[in-house]
C-alpha positions as CSV (number, residue, x, y, z in Angstrom):
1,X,2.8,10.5,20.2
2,X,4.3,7.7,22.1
3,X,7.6,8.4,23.5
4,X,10.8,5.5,25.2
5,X,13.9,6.2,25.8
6,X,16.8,3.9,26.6
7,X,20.5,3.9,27.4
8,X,22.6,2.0,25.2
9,X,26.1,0.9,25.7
10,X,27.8,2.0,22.2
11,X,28.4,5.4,21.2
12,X,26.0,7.7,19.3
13,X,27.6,7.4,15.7
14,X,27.7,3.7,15.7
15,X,23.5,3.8,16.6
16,X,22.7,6.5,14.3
17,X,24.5,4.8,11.4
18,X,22.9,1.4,11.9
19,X,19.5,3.4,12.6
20,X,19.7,5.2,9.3
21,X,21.1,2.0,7.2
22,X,17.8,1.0,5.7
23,X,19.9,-2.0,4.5
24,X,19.7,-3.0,8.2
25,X,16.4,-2.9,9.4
26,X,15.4,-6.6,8.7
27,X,18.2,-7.2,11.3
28,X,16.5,-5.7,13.9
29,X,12.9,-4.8,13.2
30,X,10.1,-6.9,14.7
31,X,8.0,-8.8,12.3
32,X,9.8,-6.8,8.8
33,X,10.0,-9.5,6.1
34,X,11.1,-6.3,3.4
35,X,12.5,-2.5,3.4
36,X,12.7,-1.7,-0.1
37,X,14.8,2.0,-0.8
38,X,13.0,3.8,-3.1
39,X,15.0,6.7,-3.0
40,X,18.0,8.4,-1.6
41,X,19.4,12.0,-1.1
42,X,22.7,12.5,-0.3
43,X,23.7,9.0,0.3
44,X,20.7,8.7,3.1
45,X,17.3,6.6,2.3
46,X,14.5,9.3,1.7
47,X,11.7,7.1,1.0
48,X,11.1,2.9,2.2
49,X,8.5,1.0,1.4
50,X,8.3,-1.6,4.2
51,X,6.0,-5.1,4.0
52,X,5.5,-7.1,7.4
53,X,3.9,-10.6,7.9
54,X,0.6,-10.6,6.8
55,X,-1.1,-7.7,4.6
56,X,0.5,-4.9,6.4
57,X,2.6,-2.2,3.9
58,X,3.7,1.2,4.0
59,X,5.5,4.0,2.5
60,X,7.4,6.2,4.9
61,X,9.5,9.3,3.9
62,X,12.4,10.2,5.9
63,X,14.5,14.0,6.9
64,X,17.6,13.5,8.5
65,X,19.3,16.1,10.8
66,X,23.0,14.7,11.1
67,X,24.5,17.6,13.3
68,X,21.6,16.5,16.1
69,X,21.8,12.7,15.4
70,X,17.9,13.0,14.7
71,X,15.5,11.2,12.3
72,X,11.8,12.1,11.3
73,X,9.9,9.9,9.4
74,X,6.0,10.2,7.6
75,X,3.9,7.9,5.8
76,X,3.4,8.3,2.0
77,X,1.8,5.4,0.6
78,X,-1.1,3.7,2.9
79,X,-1.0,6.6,5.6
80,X,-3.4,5.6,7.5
81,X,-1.4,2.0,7.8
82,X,1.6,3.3,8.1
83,X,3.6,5.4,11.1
84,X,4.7,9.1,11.7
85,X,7.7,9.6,14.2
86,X,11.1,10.3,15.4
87,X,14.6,9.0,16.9
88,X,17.3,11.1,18.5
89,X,21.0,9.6,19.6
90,X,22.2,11.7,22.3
91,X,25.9,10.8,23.7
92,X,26.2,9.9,27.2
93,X,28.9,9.1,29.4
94,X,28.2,5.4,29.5
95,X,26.9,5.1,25.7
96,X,24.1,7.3,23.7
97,X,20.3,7.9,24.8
98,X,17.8,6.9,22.5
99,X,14.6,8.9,22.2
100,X,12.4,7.3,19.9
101,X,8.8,8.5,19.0
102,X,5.8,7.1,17.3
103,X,2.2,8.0,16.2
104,X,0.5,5.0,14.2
105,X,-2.1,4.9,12.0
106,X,-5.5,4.8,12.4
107,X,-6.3,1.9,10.2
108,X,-4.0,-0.7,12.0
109,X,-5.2,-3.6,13.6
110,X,-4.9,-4.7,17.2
111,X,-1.9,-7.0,15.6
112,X,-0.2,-4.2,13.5
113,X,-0.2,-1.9,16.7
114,X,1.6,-4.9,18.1
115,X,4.6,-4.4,15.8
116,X,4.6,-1.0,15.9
117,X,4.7,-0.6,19.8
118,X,7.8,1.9,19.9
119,X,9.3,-0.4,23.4
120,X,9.4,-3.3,21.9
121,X,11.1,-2.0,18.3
122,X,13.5,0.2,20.8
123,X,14.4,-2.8,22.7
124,X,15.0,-5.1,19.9
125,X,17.5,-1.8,18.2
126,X,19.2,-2.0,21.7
127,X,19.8,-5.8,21.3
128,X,21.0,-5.1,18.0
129,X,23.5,-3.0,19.2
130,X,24.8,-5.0,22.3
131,X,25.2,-8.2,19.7
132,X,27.7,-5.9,17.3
C-alpha cells in the first residue's frame, strides 16, 4: 500500500464531510466523469460505482469510522480495476492531517495508475479544500 500525508489548512470535520460526500467527488477527483451512489447506510454512501475517461469503471464499497475521522474502502465490481484503501483526518493545530492510502488493481493500465496515484488525488482534495 501506498501511503501521503498532507497538512491542510481547514479543520477535520469540514475534510471528512466533503471526503465522505460522494455527491462531491467530481469536484475534486482527477479524471472522474461519474460517482453513482448505489447504496447508503446511515445517511453515508456504502457502495459507488465510479466511471473515468476512457473504459475505466469500478465498484468500491465503503466502512466509515466517524469517532476516528477514518474511511476504508474495497472494490466490488471490476476488482482487479478498481482500488482498496484508506483516509484518516487527524486535527492539528494549524488544520487536520490527511493520511490517505491506496493499493490499486492489478489490471490497470500505465494510464489508470495515473489517476489513481494517491499524491496527486491528495493534492487535488487539498486544493479543494483551500478553494472553499
Amino acid at each position: 500500500m501506498e501511503t501521503v500525508t498532507a497538512l491542510v489548512p481547514r479543520d477535520a470535520d469540514a475534510c471528512w464531510r466533503v471526503f465522505t460526500d460522494a455527491t462531491l467527488l467530481t469536484s475534486w477527483v482527477p479524471g472522474l466523469r461519474a460517482a453513482q451512489i448505489l447504496t447508503k447506510e446511515r445517511g453515508m454512501a456504502s457502495e459507488i460505482h465510479f466511471e473515468f475517461s476512457g473504459t475505466l469503471a469500478y465498484t468500491l464499497v465503503y466502512t466509515y469510522d466517524k469517532h476516528n475521522r477514518e474511511v476504508r474502502w474495497e472494490p466490488k465490481l471490476g476488482p482487479r480495476e478498481g482500488v482498496s484503501g484508506f483516509a484518516r483526518f487527524e486535527p492539528e493545530a494549524d488544520g487536520t492531517r490527511i493520511t490517505y492510502g491506496l493499493v490499486q488493481g492489478d489490471a490497470r493500465t500505465a494510464d489508470e495508475r495515473a489517476l489513481g496515484d494517491p499524491l496527486p488525488l491528495l493534492e487535488a482534495f487539498a486544493r479543494r479544500m483551500r478553494a472553499d
